[in-house]
FIKOLMAR-571243 format. One record per residue: residue number from 1; residue in one letter; chain; x, y, z of N, C-alpha, C, O, CB in turn. Coordinates in steps of 0.05 Angstrom, whole numbers, plus 5000, padded with zeros to 4 digits. Atoms other than C-alpha are relative to their C-alpha. Glycine has a CB too. Layout:
REM residues N
(NUM,a,A,(X,Y,Z),(X,Y,Z),(X,Y,Z),(X,Y,Z),(X,Y,Z))
...
REM end
This chain:
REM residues 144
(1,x,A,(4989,4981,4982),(6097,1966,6081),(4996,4992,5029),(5016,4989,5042),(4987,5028,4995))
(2,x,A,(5006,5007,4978),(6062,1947,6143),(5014,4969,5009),(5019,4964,5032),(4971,5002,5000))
(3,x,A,(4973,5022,4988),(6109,1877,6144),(5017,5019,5001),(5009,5036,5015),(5012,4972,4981))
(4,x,A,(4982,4988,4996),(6170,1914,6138),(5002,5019,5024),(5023,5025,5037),(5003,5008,4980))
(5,x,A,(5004,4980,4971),(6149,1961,6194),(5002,4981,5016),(5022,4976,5029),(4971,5019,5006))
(6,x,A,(5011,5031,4974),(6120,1899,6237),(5029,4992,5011),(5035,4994,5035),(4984,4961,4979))
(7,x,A,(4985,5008,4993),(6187,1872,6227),(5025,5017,5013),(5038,5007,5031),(5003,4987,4984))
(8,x,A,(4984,4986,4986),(6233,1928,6245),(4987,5010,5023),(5001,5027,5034),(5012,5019,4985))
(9,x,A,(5012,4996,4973),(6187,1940,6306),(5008,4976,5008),(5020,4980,5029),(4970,5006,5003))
(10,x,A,(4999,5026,4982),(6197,1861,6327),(5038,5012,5009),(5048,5025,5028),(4993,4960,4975))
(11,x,A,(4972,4987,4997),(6275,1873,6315),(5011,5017,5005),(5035,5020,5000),(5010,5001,4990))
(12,x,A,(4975,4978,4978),(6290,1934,6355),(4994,4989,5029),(5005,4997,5049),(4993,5044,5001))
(13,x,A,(4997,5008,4972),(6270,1899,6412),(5014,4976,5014),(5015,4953,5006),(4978,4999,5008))
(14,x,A,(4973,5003,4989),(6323,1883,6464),(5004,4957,4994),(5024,4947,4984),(4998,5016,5044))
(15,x,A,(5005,5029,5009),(6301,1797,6457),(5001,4994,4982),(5006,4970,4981),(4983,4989,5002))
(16,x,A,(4989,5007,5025),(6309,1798,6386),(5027,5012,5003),(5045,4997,4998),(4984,5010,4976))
(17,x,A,(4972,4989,5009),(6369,1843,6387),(5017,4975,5018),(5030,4958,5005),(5007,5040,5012))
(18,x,A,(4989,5014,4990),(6397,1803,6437),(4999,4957,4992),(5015,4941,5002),(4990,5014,5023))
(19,x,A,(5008,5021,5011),(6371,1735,6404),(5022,4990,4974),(5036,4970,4972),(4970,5006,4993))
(20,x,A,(4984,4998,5023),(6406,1745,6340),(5036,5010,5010),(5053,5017,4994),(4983,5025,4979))
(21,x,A,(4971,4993,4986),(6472,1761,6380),(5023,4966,5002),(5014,4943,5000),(4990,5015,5040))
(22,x,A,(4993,5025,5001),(6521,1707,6383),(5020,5004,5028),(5025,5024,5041),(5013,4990,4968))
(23,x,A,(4991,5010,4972),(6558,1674,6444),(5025,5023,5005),(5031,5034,5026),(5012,4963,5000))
(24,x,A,(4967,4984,4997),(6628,1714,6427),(4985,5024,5006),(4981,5021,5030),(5028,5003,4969))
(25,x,A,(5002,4991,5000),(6601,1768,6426),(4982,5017,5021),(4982,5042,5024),(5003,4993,4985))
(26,x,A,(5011,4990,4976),(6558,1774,6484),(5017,4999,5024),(5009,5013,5043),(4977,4986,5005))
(27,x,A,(4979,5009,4985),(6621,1750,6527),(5016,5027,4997),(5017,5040,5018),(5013,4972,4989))
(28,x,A,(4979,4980,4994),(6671,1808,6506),(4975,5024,4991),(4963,5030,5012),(5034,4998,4979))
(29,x,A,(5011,4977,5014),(6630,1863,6471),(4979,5000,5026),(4985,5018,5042),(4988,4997,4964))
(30,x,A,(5019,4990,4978),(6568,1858,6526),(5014,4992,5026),(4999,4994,5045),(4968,4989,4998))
(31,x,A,(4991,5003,4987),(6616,1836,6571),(4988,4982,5025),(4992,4985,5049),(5007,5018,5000))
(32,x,A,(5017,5015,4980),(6570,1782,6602),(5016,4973,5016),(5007,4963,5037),(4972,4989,4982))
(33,x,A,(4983,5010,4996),(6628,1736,6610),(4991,4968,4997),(4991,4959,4974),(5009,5011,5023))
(34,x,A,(5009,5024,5003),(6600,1657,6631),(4975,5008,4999),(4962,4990,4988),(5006,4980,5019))
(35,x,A,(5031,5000,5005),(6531,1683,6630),(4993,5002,4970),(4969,4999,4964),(4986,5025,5015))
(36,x,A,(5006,4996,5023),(6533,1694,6560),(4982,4985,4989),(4964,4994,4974),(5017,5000,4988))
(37,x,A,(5026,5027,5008),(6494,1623,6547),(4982,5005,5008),(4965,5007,4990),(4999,4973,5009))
(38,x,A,(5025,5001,4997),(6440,1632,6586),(4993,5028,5000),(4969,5031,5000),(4993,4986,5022))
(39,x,A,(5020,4973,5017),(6425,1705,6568),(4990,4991,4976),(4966,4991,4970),(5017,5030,4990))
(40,x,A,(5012,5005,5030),(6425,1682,6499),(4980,4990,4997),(4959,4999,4986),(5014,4986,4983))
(41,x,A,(5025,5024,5000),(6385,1622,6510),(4972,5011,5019),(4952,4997,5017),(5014,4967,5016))
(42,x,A,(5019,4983,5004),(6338,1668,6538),(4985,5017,4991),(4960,5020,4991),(4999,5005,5003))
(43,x,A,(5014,4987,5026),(6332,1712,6491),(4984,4987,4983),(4961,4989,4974),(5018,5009,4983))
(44,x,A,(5024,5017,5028),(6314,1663,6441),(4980,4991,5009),(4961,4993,4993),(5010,4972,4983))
(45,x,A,(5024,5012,4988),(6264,1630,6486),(4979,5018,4995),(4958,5010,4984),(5002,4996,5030))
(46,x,A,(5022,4978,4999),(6226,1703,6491),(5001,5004,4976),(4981,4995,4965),(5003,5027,5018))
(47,x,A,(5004,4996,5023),(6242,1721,6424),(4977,4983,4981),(4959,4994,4968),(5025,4999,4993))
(48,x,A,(5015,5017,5008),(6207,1658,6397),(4967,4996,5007),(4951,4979,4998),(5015,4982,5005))
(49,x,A,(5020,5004,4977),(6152,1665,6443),(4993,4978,5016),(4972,4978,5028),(4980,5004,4993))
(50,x,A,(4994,5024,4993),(6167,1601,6468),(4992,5008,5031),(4977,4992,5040),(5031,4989,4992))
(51,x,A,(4992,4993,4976),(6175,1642,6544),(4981,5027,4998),(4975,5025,4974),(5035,5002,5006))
(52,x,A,(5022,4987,4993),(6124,1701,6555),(5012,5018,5022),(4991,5030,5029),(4977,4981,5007))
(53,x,A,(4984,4989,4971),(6166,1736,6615),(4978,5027,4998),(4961,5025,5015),(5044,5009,4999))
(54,x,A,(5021,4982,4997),(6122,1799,6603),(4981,4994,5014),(4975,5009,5032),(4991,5007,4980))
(55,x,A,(5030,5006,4986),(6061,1765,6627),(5005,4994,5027),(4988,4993,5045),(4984,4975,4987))
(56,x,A,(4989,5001,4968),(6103,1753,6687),(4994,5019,5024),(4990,5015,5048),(5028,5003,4999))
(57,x,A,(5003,4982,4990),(6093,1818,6702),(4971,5005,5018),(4969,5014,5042),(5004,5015,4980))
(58,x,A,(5026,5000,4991),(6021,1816,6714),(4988,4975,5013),(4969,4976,5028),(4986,5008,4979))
(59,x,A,(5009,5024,4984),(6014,1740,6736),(4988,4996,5027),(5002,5000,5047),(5019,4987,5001))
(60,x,A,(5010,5004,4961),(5979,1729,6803),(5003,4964,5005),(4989,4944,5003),(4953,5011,5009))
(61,x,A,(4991,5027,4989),(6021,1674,6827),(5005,5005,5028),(5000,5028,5037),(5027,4987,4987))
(62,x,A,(5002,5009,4974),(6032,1652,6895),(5043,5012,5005),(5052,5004,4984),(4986,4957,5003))
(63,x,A,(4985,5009,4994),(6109,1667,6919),(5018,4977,4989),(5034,4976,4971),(4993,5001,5014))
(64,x,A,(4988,5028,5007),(6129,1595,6919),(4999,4992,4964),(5018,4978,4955),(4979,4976,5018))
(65,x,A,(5019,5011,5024),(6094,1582,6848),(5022,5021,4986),(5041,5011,4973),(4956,5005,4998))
(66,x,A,(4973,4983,5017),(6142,1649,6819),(5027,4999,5007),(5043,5010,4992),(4997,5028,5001))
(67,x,A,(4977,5007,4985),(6198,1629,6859),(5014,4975,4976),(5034,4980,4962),(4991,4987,5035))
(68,x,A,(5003,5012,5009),(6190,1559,6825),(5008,4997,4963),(5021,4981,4949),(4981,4999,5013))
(69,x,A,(4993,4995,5030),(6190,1587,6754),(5025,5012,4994),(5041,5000,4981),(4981,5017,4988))
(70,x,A,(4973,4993,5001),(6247,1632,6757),(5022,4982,5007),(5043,4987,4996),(5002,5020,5014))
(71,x,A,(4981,5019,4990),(6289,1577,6790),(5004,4984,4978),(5026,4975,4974),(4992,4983,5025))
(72,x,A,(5000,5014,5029),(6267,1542,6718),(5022,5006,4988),(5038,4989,4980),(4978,5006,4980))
(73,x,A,(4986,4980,5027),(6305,1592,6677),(5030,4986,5004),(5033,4975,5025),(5000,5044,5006))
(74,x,A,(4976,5018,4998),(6379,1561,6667),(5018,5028,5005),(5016,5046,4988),(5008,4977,4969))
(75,x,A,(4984,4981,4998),(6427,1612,6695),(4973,5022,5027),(4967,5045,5022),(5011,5014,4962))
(76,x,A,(5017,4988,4983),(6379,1640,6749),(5003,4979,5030),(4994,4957,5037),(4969,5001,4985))
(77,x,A,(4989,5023,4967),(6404,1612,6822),(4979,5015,5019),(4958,5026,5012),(5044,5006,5018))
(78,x,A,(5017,4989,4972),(6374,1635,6892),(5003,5028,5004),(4987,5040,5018),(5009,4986,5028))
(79,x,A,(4999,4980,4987),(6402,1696,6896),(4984,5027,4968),(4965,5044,4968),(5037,5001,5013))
(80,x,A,(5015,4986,5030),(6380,1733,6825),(4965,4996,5002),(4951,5016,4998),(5014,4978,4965))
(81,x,A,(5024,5006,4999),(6308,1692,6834),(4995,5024,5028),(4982,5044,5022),(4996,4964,5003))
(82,x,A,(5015,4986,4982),(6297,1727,6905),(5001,5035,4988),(4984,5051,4996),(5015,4994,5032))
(83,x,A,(5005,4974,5009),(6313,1796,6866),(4982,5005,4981),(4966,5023,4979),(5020,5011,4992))
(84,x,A,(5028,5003,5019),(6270,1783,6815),(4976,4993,5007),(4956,4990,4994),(5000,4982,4982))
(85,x,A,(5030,5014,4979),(6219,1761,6865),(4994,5027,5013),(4974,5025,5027),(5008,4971,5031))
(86,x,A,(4997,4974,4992),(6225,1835,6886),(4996,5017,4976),(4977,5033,4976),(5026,5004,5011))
(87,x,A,(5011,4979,5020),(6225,1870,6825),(4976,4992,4986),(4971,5002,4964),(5020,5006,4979))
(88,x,A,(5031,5013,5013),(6153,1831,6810),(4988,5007,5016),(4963,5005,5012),(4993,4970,4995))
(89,x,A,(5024,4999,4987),(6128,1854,6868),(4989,4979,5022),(4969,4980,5036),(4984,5001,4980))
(90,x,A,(5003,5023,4974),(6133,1791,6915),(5031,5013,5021),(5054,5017,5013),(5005,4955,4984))
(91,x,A,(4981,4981,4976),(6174,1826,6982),(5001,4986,5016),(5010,4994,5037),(4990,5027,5014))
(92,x,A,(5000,5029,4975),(6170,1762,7020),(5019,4986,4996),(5013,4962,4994),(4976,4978,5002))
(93,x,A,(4970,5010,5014),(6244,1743,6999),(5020,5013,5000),(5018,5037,4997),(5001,4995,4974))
(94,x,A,(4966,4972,4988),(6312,1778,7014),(5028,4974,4979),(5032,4950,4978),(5012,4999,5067))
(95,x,A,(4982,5011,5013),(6367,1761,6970),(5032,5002,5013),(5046,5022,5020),(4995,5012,4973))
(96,x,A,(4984,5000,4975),(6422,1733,7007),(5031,4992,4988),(5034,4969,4980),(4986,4977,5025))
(97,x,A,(4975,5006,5013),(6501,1738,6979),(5013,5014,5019),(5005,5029,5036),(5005,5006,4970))
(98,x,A,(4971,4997,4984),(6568,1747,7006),(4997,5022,5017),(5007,5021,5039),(5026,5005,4981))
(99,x,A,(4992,4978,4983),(6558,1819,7028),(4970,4999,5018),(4969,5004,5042),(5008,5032,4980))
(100,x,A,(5018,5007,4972),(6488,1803,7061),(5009,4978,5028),(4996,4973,5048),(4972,4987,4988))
(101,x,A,(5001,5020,4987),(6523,1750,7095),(5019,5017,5024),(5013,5019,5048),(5011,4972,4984))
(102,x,A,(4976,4981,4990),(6581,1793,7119),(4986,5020,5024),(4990,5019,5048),(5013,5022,4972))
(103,x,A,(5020,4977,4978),(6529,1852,7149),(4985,4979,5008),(4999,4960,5003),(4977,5029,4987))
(104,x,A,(5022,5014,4984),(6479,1812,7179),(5019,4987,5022),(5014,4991,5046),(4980,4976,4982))
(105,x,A,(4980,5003,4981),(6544,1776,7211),(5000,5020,5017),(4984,5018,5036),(5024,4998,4990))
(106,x,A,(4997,4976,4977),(6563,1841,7248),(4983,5020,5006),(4992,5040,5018),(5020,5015,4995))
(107,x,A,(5015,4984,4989),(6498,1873,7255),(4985,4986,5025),(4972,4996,5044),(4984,5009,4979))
(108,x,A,(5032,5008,4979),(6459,1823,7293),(5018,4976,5006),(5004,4956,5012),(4959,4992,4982))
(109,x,A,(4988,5023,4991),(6519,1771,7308),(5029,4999,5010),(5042,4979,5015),(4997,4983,4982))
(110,x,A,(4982,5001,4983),(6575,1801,7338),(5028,4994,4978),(5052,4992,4985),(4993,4977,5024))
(111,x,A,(4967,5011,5015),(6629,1783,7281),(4998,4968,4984),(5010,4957,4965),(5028,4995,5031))
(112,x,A,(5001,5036,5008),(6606,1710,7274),(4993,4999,4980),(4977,5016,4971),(4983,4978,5015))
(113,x,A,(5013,5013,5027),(6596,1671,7210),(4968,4992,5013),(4956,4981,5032),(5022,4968,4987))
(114,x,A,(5029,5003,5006),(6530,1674,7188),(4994,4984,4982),(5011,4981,4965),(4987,5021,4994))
(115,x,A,(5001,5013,5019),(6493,1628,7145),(4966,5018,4976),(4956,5040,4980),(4999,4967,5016))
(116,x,A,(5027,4993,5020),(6429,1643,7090),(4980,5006,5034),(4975,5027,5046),(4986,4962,4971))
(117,x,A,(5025,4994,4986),(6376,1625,7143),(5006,5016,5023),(4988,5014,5039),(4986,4976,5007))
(118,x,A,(5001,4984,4984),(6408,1677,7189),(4992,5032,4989),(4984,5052,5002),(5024,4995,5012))
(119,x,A,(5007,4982,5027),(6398,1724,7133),(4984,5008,5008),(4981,5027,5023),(4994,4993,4974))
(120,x,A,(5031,5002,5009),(6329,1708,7119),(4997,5010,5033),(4992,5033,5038),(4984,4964,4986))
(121,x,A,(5014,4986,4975),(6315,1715,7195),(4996,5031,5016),(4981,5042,5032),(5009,4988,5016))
(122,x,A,(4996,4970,4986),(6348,1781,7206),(4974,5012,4989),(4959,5024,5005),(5030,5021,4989))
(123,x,A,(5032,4982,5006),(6285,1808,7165),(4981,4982,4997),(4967,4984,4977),(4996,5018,4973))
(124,x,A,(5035,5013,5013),(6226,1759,7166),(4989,5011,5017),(4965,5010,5012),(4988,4966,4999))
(125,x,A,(5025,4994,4992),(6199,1797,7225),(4992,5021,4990),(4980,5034,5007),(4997,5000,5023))
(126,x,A,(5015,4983,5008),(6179,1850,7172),(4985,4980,4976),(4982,4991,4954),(5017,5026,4992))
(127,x,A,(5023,5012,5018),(6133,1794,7133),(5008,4992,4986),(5028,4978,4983),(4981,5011,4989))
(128,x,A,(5005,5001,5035),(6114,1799,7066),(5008,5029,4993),(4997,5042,4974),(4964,4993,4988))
(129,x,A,(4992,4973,5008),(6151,1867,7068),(5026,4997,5000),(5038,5015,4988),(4990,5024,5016))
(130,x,A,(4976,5002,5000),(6221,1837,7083),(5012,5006,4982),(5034,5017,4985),(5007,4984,5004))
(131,x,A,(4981,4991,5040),(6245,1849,7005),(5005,5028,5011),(5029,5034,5016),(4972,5003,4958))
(132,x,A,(5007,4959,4996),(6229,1931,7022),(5020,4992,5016),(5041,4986,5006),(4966,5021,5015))
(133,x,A,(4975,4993,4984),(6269,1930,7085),(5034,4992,4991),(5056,5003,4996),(4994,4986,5027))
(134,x,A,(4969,5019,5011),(6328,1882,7053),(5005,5027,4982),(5028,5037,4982),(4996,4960,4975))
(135,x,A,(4987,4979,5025),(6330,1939,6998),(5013,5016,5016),(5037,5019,5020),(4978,5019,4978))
(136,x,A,(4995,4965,4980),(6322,2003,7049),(5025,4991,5021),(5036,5009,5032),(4964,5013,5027))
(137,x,A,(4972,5011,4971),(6379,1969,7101),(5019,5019,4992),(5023,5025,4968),(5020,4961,4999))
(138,x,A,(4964,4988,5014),(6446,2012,7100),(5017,4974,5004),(5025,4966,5026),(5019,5031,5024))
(139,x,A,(4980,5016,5014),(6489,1960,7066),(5030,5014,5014),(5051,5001,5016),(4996,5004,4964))
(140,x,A,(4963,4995,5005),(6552,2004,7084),(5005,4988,5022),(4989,4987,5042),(5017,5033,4999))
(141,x,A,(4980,5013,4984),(6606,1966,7121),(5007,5013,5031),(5031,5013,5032),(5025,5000,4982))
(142,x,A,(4984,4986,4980),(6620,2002,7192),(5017,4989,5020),(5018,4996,5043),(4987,5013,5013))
(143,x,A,(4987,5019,4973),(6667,1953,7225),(5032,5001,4989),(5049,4988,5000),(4985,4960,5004))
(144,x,A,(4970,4993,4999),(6735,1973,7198),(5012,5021,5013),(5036,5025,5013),(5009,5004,4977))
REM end
């Protein structure tokens, strides 16, 4: 009894469910589109215990050192890693895409193209708290 339990406890959770899923099907049905590979191939990593991401949670890494790891993961670029560098609890990172590029342009540059490290500068002088302010910013557009 207690296998059969064990195992329908392993398999309702989302890394197995999602583990045992196949490529088509994460593409139209979860509608993940090209990410479909590397969700999968995540899944199975955690599923297997191969990958540990839970313990992520609690790790006392450095920034750079969790930055470093997430950048590992295949399908995890700069801009996903700095949000995930935020939802762990490291705030010393601002995640910087098209529409941060856009506002930060016309908040603090007049209209001009902006690049990343104009980004990053609009908030580093709030620290190791920049993540927080990047969240709290009003995002909305006021220049039309």
């Amino acid at each position: 009894m207690w296998r059969v339990e064990m195992e329908f406890t392993l398999a309702a959770r989302p890394p197995f469910l999602l583990a045992a899923a196949d490529i088509e099907t994460l593409q139209k049905r979860a509608r993940l589109g090209y990410r479909a590979p590397y969700v999968l191939e995540l899944a199975q990593r955690v599923a297997s215990g191969e990958l540990a991401l839970e313990a992520w949670k609690t790790a006392v890494w450095s920034t750079p050192d969790l930055r470093k790891q997430l950048l590992s993961l295949k399908g995890v670029g700069p801009y996903a890693t700095a949000t995930l560098l935020m939802l762990l609890g490291h705030y010393d990172a601002v995640p910087v895409d098209s529409w941060a590029l856009k506002l930060v342009s016309y908040e603090w540059h007049d209209g001009r193209p902006v690049g990343r490290a104009e980004v990053e500068k609009a908030f580093a002088g709030w620290g190791q708290w920049q993540g927080l302010a990047y969240w709290f910013w009003d995002w909305a557009y006021h220049h039309e």
